[in-house]
N, C-alpha and C positions, 0 to 999 in steps of 0.2 A: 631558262625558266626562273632561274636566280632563288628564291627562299621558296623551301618544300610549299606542297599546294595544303591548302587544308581540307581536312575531313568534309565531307558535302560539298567542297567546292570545286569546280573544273570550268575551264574557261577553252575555246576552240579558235583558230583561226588564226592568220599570220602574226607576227614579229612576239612578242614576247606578251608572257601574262604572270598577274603576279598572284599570290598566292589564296587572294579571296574569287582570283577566274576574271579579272579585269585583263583587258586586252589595251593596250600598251597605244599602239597606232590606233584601235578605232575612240579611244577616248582622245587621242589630239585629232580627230576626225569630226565628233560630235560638236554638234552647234552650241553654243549658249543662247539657253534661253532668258525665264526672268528673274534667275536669282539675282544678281547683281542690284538690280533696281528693289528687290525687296530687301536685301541688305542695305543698301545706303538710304533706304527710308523709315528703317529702323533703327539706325544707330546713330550717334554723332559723326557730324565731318571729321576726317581725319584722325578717325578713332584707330588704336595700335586694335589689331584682330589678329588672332590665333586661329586658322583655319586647320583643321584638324580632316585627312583624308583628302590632301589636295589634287592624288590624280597628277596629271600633268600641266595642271594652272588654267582650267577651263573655265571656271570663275574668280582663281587669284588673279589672271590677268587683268579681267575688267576690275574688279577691285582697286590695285594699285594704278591703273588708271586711272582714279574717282580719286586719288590721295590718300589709302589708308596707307595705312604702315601694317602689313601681312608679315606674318611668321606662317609659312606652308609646314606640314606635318604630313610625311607619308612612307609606310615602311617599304618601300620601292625604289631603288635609286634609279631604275630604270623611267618612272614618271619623275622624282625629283629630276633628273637631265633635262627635262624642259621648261623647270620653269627658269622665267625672267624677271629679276626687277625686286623679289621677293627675298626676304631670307628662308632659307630651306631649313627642316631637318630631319635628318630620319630615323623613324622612331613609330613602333606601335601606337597605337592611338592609346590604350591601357597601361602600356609601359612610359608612359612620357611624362616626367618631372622636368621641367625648365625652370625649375625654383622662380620663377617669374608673373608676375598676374599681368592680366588684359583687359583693356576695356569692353573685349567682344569676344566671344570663342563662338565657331560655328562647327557642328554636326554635322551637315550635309549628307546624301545621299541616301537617303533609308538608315544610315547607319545604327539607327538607335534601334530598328528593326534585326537587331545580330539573331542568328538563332542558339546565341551560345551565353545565356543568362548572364555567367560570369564576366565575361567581356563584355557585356552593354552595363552591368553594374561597372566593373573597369572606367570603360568608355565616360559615364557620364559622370565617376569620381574625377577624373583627369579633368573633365569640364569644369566643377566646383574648384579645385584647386586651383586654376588657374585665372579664373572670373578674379575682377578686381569685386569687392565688398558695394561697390556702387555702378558694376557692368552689368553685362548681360550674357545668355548664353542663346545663338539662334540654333534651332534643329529642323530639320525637316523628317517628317514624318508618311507614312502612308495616306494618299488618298483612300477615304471610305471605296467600299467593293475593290479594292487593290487584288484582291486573290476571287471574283466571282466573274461570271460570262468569259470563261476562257475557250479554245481561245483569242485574243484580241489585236489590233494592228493599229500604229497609228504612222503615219507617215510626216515628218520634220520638214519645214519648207528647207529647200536645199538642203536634205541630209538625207539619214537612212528611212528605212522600214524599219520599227520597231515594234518583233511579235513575242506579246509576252503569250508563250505557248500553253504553259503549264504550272501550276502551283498545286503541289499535292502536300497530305498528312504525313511526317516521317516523325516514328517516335510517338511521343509522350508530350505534353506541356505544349500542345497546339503548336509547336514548328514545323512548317513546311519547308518541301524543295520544292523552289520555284525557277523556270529555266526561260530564257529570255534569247531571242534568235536579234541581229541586226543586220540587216541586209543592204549594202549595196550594191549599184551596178558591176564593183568590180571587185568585193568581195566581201565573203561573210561572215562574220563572228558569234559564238554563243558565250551565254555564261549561265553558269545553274549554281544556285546560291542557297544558304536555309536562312530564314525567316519567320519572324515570329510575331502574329497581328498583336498589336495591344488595343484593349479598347481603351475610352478614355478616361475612367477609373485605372484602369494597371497604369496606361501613361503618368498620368496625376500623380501615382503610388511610387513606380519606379523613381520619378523626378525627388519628388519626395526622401524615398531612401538617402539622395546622395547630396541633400540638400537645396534644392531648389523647389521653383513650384512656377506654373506659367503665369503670365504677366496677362499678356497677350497672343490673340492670332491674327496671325498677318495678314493671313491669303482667304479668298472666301470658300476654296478648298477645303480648309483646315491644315493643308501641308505645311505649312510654315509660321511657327509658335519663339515666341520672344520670351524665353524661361530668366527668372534672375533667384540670385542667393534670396532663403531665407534666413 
């Protein structure tokens, strides 16, 4: 299991998980979808990016394919083992000083959704510090109704079932535990996480506290926001 699991978090299902309930094999398992192409059409060619929560390089790959120059950030050595081509390192996403600036830092996976205030204020100071004065920082965020009509199934061409089952109230300050089933043919994984909606005032606000403020939105989702230093 490698670093204790955290409080609200568990994660189900073969080979190893790391302590936010991420599952080790079903994330070298999952497809990529379009972040790739919504990163390289937001940023400059061959811009140095700081991927913050690499997983096992399931968008650092295509990245360093396109020519960036990727710095992976993930406290798992178990996922840092696979990537390629990249520089690794590992490290809390909160905890990470590289005394170093980027022209691009990405957020990825709901990250900024933590349900642990401290750690996405963390989280998004890391981000400021490391943004160069003239980069950017990408995030991905919750689609609007992310926690309503549960529950829901979507099925990945050549991939899994993905049922998000359940998002409930735990606590105070609107955090939920939200549990999430993946299903293949030959086997299955959960993971149950806490989370925390922002609308788009607290996002504005939080951005705000740690210095920044959005630029732009990428996606016509809303999921994918191009935030830079003010």
């Amino acid at each position: 299991m490698g670093l204790e699991m955290r409080r609200g978090y568990e994660g189900t299902g073969p080979g190893a998980i790391t302590p936010d309930g991420c599952a080790v094999e079903l994330y070298e398992r999952l497809p990529v979808e379009g972040e790739p192409e919504i990163i390289a059409a937001a940023v400059p060619a061959g811009a140095r990016l700081l991927e913050l929560g690499c997983g096992v390089g399931r968008v650092t790959h295509p990245l360093v394919e396109r020519g960036f120059e990727v710095t992976a950030v993930d406290e798992s050595q178990e996922m840092l083992d696979r990537i390629v081509g990249a520089r690794s390192v590992r490290s809390t996403i909160e905890g990470l000083d590289l005394g170093e600036r980027f022209d691009v830092v990405m957020l990825a996976s709901i990250l900024v959704h933590t349900g642990d205030a401290e750690v996405r204020r963390g989280m998004l100071a890391t981000c400021r510090r490391h943004v160069a004065d003239d980069g950017c920082v990408l995030i991905q965020r919750e689609r609007a109704g992310a926690h309503e009509n549960l529950p829901r199934e979507v099925a990945l061409p050549g991939g899994p079932v993905i049922r998000k089952v359940a998002s409930v109230p735990v606590g105070e300050d609107g955090v939920r535990s939200v549990k999430v089933e993946y299903v293949f043919p030959d086997a299955v994984w959960t993971q149950t996480y806490r989370a925390r909606p922002l609308t788009a005032e607290e996002f504005e606000g939080v951005l705000a506290e740690a210095g920044l403020k959005v630029d732009r939105v990428l996606t016509e989702d809303g999921a994918w926001v191009r935030a830079v230093p003010v």
